[in-house]
N, C-alpha and C positions, 0 to 999 in steps of 0.2 A: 670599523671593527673588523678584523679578522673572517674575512668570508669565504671566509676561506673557503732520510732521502734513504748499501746492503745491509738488513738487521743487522743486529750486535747486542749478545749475553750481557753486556755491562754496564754498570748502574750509572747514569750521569753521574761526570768526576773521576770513576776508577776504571780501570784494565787498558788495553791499546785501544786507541782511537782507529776506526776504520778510515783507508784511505778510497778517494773514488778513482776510477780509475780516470787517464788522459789521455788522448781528446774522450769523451764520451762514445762509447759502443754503442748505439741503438739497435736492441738485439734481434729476435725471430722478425722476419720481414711477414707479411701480409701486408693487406687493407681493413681499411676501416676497425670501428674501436678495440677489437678483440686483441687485435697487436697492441695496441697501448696497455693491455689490464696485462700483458705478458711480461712488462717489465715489474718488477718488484719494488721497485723503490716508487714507482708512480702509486702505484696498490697502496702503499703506506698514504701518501700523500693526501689522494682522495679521499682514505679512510676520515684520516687526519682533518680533512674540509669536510665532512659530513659532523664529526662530534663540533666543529669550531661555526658550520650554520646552524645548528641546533643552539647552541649557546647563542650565539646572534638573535635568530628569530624569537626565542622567549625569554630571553633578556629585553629585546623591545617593548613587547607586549606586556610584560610585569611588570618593566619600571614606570610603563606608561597610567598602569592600572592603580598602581602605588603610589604615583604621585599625583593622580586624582582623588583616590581615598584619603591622602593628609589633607590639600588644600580644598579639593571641589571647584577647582579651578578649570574649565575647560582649556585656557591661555597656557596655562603649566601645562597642563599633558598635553597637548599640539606640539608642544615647543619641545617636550624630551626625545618628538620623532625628528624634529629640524633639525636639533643638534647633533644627528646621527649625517649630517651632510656638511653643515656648513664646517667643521675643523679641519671636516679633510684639507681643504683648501694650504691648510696652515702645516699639516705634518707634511705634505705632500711638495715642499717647495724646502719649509727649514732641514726636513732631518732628510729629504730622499738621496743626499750623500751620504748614510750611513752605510745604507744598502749595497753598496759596491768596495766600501772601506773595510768593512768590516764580516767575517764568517757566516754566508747564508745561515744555515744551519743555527747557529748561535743566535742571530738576529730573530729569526722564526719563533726559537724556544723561549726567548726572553720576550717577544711579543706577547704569545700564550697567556704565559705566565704573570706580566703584568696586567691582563684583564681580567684572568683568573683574581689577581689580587681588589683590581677594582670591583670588582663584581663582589667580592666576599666585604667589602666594607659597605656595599650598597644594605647587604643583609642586616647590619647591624641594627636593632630598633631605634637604637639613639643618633643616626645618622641624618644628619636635617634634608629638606628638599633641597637647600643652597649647592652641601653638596653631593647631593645626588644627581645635577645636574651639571656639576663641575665634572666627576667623575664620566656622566656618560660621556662629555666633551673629551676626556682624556684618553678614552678609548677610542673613540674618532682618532684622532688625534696621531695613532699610532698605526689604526688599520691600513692609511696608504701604506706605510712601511712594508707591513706585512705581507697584503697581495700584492704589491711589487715583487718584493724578495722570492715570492713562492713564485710567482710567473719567470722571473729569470731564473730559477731554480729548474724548474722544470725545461728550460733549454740544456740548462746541464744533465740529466738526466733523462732526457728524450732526444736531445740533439737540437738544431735548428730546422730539420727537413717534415715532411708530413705528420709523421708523431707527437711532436712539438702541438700541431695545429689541433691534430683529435684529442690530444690533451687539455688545453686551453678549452678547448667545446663542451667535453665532459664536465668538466669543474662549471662551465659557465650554464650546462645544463643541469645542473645539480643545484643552482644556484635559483634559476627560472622556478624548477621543481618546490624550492623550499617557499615560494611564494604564495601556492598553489594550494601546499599541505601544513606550513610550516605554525600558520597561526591557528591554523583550526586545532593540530596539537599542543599549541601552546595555550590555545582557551579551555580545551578540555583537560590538561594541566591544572588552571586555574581552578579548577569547579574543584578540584578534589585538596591542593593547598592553597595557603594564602598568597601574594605574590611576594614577599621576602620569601617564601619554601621555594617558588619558581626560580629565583636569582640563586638560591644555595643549588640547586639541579645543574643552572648554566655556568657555576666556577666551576663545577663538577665535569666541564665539561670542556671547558678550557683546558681543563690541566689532563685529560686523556691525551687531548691534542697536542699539546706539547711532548708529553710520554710517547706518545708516536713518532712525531719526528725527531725526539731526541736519541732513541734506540731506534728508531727505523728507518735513519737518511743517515748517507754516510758523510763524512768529514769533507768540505771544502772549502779550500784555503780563498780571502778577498780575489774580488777579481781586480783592483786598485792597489796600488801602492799606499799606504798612510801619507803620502806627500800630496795624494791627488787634492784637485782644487773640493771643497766643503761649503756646504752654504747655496746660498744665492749666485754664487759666482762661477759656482761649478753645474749649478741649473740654467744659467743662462750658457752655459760652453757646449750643451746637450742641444738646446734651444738654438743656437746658430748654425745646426746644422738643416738647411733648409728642407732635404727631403722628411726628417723625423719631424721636424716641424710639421709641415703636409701632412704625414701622417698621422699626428697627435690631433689635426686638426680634423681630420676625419673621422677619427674614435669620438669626438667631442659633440660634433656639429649633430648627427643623426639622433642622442639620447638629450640633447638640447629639446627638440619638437616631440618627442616621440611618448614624452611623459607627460604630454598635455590630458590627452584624453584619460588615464588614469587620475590621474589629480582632479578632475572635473566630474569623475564618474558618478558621486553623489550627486553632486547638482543638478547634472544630466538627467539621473532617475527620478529625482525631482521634478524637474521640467517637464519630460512625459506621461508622467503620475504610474511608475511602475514599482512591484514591490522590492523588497527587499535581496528577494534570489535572482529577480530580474538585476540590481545591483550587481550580485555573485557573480552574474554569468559577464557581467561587462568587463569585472575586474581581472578573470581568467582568462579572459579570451587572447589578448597581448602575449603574456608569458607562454601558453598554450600553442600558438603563430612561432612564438620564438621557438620554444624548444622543437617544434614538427618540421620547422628549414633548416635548423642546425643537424638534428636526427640526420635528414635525406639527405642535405650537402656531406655532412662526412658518412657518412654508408655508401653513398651512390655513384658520386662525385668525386670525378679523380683531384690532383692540385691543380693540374694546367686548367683543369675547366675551372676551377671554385677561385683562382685567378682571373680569369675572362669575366666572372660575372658578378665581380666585385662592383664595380664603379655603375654597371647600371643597377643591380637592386641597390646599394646605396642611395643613389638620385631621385629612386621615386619610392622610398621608404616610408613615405609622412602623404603619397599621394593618395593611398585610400581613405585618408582621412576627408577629403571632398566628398564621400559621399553620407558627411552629416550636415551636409549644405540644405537640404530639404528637411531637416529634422523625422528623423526614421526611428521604424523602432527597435525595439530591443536586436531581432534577427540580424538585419542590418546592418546595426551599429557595432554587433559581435563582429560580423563577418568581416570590416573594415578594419577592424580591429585586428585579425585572427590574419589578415590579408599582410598588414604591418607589419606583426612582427614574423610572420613566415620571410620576409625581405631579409632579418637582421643574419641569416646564414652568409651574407657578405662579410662578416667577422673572420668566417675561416681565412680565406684569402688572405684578410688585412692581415690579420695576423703572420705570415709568412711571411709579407713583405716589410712588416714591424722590424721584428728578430733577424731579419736579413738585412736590414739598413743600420741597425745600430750597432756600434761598436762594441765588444765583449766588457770592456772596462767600463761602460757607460752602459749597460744593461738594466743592471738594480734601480740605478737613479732613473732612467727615460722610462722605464714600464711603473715604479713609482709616481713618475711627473701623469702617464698617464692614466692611470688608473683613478687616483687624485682626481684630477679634471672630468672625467666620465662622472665621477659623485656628484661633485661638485657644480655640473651645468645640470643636472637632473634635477638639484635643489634649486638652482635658479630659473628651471622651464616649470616646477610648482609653481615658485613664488608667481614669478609671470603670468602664468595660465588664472589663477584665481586674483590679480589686479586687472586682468582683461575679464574674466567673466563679470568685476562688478561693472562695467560700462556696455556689456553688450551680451546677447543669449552665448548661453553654454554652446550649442550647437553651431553658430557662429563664429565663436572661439576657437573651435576645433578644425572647421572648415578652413579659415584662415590660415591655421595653423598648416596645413593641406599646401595652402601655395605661397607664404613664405617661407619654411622651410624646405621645400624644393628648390625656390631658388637661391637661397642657402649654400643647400648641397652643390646646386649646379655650382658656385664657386667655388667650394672647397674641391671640386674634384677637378675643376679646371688648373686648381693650385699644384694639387696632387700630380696632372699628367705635367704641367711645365718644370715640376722639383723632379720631373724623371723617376718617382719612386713607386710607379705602377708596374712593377716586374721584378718578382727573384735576380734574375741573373745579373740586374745591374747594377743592382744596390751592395751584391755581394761581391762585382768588381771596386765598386765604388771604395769599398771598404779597401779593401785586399790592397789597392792604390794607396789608400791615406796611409794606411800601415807598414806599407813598404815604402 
């Protein structure tokens, strides 16, 4: 789902189309975020990902709510959250050549818009649970498109240099944020309509987003020819390039382990007999870590350094997870947690050496291919994490989780230094080579 370019007077369909300008100008120089909120079309952008996580977040929680109240099925409503992971899989490899074939812009609007549409059929009273959960599927389904599209979007509108990076952070902190706040508005939502009122709020909410970026990003023509390779064929042509490889495999591997402790946190509180808020506090504490490294890395932290300190907070990203080896309590368990994801600020970096290694025409599709996979190994470190807790304590699951996934990492980064793809400068000769 959508979790999520110069204005223009004119109504989608009439008056002159705005053109962007080329190469991309990355305007007022500074540091840190301030320069980013200085470009205008970013401003739209963000807006834009705020109305389209509001839609996300209480579209979850409603349809979840609604399709417990038809069946009283606990099996159904688990399953309306699963389905919000597993399709990625599926749009994210069939359609991620859309993305570079066809007008960002256009692609974005019509994403919108078709979950705006699925959403408004969800409303309907006569709509069965069969498909209501066809429908969330189909919104899956389309989301990799989307954040792909809009992440190589915003190379075109920031450029590929530090901007690019504090952008990407923003959205991803805004993202952390709505985890935080997102459903506690969307329960107190709830208390005042029923949950079809909640889905009529979130197409409502879609379709701002669209209205944004369709008068508020400007015109840009494929980055592909209509002849480029489509399908499967032209995902694996992305996929043979060994350093993007590396690097997809480093976006993957660390939300692989990282979603253990989440996915267990009921049990966990369980396990130690603590209440409810004690829950609360386990479940913020991650996002909370994440968003406080990302904050400091891009404020603090030039690129040469948030470079340098990639591959080691990478590698021991899942290490404070050993200290639920003794089963601890709540304090503790926060703090291991809050220790986690303060590590995932090694995003900025990746990110740099992402968009520096992949080719312009292969943009849409590789940050599709990745985005896709990041979903998609989150749903299978759930699924994982609760077929390991039925054989052995929660706290032991998590502990484990502590030193396999390190040495995990420890491969993927050793992949990473021999694919060469641990450096700006070289990924962007690498390219500049193939191209010439």
């Amino acid at each position: 789902m959508p979790k999520h370019d110069d204005p223009t007077t004119a109504l989608p369909g009439t008056g002159p189309e705005p053109t962007a300008p080329t190469p991309p100008s990355p305007p007022l120089p500074g540091p840190g975020y301030r320069a980013v909120f200085r470009v205008r079309e970013f401003r739209v952008v963000f807006l834009a990902h705020l109305f389209s996580l509001l839609g996300v977040v209480v579209s979850e929680l409603a349809l979840t709510v609604l399709v417990y109240d038809l069946t009283r099925s606990p099996l159904l409503s688990s399953l309306t959250f699963a389905l919000g992971f597993l399709p990625y899989l599926v749009g994210g490899t069939l359609l991620a050549g859309l993305t570079d074939r066809l007008p960002p812009r256009r692609i974005l609007v019509v994403c919108d818009l078709f979950c705006a549409g699925c959403v408004a059929l969800m409303v309907a009273p006569a709509t069965p649970v069969a498909v209501l959960l066809a429908l969330r599927c189909a919104i899956a389904v389309v989301s990799p498109v989307f954040n792909g599209t809009r992440m190589a979007t915003l190379a075109d509108i920031l450029g590929e240099g530090d901007l690019f990076v504090l952008g990407r952070s923003l959205l991803r902190i805004v993202s952390q944020s709505a985890l935080l706040t997102g459903f506690a508005v969307a329960g107190v939502l709830l208390t005042v309509v029923p949950p079809r009122g909640a889905l009529a709020v979130t197409a409502t909410t879609f379709l701002v987003s669209a209205l944004l970026l369709r008068l508020g990003t400007a015109r840009r023509p494929a980055r592909a020819s209509g002849s480029a390779d489509g399908g499967l064929s032209g995902t694996w042509a992305v996929l043979r390039n060994r350093r993007v490889r590396a690097l997809m495999l480093m976006f993957w591997v660390p939300p692989l382990f990282a979603v253990v402790p989440e996915a267990l946190a009921a049990p966990y509180a369980d396990e130690i007999g603590v209440s409810t808020a004690a829950l609360g506090l386990l479940m913020c504490a991650l996002p909370v870590g994440t968003i406080a490294g990302e904050l400091f890395a891009g404020s603090f932290l030039g690129a040469a350094t948030r470079s340098r300190i990639v591959l080691p907070l990478a590698v021991t990203g899942v290490l404070p997870y050993l200290l639920y080896a003794p089963e601890p309590g709540v304090p503790l368990a926060a703090a291991a947690l809050f220790l986690a994801g303060a590590t995932g600020a090694y995003t900025l970096g990746l990110d740099a050496w992402f968009v520096a290694a992949v080719p312009e025409e292969q943009r849409g599709r590789a940050m599709t291919l990745m985005t896709a996979g990041m979903m998609t190994v989150q749903g299978i470190g759930m699924a994982g994490a609760g077929i390991a807790a039925e054989f052995a304590p929660v706290h032991a699951v998590v502990a484990g989780t502590g030193v396999v996934g390190t040495v995990c990492l420890l491969v993927a980064a050793a992949e990473l230094r021999a694919a060469g793809a641990t450096g700006h400068t070289g990924a962007v000769g690498d390219r500049k080579a193939r191209r010439g």
